[in-house]
N, C-alpha and C positions, 0 to 999 in steps of 0.2 A: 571777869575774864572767862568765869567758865561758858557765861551766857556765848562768848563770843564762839569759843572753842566748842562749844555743842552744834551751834549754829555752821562753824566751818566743815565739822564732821559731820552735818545732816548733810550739807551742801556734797561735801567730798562724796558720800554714799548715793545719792540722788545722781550724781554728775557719775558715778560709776555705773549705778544700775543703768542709769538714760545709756550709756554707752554699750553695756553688755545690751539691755533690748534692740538699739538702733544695729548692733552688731547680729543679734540673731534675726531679726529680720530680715536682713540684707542677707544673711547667707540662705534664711527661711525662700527669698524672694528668687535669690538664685537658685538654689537646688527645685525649684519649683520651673522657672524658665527652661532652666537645663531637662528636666524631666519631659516638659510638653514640649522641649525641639526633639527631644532622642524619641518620642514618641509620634509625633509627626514623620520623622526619619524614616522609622520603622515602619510606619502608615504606609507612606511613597513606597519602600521597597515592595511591602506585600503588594500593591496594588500593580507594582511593572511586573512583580515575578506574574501575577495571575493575570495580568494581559500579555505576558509571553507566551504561559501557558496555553491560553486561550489562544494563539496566534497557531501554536505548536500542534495544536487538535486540531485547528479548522485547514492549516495544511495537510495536514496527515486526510483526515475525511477526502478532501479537493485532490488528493493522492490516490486514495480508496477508490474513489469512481472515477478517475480518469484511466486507472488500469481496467476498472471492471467495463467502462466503456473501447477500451485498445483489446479486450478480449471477446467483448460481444463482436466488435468489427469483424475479430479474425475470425470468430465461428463464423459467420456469416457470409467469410470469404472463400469458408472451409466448404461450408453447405454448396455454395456458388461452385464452386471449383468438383464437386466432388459430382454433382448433377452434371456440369458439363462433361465429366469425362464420363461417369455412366452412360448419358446420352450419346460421347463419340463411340461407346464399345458396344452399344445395343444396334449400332449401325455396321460396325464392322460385322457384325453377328449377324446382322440379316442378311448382307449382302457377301458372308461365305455362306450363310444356308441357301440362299439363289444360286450359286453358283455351283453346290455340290447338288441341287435338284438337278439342274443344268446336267452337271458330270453324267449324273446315276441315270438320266435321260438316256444318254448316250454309249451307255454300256453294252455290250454286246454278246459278253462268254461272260458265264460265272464266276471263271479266275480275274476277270478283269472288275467283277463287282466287289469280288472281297478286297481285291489290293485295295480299292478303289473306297472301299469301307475302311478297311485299315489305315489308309492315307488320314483319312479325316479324324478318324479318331484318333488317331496320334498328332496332328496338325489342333483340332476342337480342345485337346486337354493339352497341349504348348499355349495354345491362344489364351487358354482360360487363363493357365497358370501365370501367365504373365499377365494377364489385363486384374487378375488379383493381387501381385507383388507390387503391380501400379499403384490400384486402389490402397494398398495397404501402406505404401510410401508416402504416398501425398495424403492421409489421414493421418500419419503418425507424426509428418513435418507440419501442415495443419496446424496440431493439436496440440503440439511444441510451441508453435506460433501462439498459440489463443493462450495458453497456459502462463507462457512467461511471464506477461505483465503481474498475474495473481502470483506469481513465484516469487516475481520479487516484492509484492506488498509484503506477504506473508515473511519473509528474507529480512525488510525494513521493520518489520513489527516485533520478532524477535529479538532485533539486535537493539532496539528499545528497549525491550522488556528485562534482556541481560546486563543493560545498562543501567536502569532504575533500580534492578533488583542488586548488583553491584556497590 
């Protein structure tokens, strides 16, 4: 009997160890599956966050130069605009100094040449003064124009950077 009873107790122990190994491997086999999904998981996220990111720059740049190109436009409208009107006031300009040759042609007494000089010079420095309030308007509205688009890059880049830094 003992023969038998040794033999049961080899058995009993073999049928427990076979059970503990089949057990830890199975749990070896899972934690091992579980590991390489969560780590696949993790793969995929990094991989969408850096093609978001990467979507997030290459808007922002496509941003950066469409303002830098809405601000070349507007100098360019500025230049345009600011030639035109220098060119309308260098006409007005010539054609009061033909007309004050004209006057001073036609002068006759010497009190009539100084009014006659006074007139223009007080008429020459109104002209001026206004055709520079002109010029200084439409450069500063201009300039405003060309400016804003980089106003607001600069506005958009900030409010990033308070936000990453947040």
């Amino acid at each position: 009997m003992t023969a038998k009873k040794t033999q049961d107790s080899v058995e009993s122990l073999l049928k427990a160890g076979k059970e503990q190994f089949e057990t830890a491997v199975k749990a070896s086999t899972q934690a091992t599956q579980k590991g390489f999904e969560q780590a696949i998981s993790a793969s995929k996220k990094q991989l969408d966050d850096m093609i978001k990111v990467y979507d997030e720059v290459a808007t922002f740049g496509r941003d950066n130069v469409d303002a830098c190109l809405a601000a070349s436009n507007a100098a360019t409208k500025l230049v345009e605009e600011f030639n035109s009107e220098v060119t309308a006031l260098s006409k007005q300009a010539y054609e009061a100094n033909l007309a004050a040759y004209k006057a001073f042609a036609g002068v006759k007494t010497p009190k009539e040449l100084f009014d006659l000089q006074s007139e223009l010079v007080k008429s020459r420095y109104e002209d001026t003064l206004a055709s520079f309030n002109k010029l200084n308007a439409l450069f500063t509205s201009a300039a405003n124009d060309a400016f804003a688009p980089l106003n607001a890059r600069v506005a958009a880049t900030m409010d990033k950077v308070s936000k990453a830094i947040a």
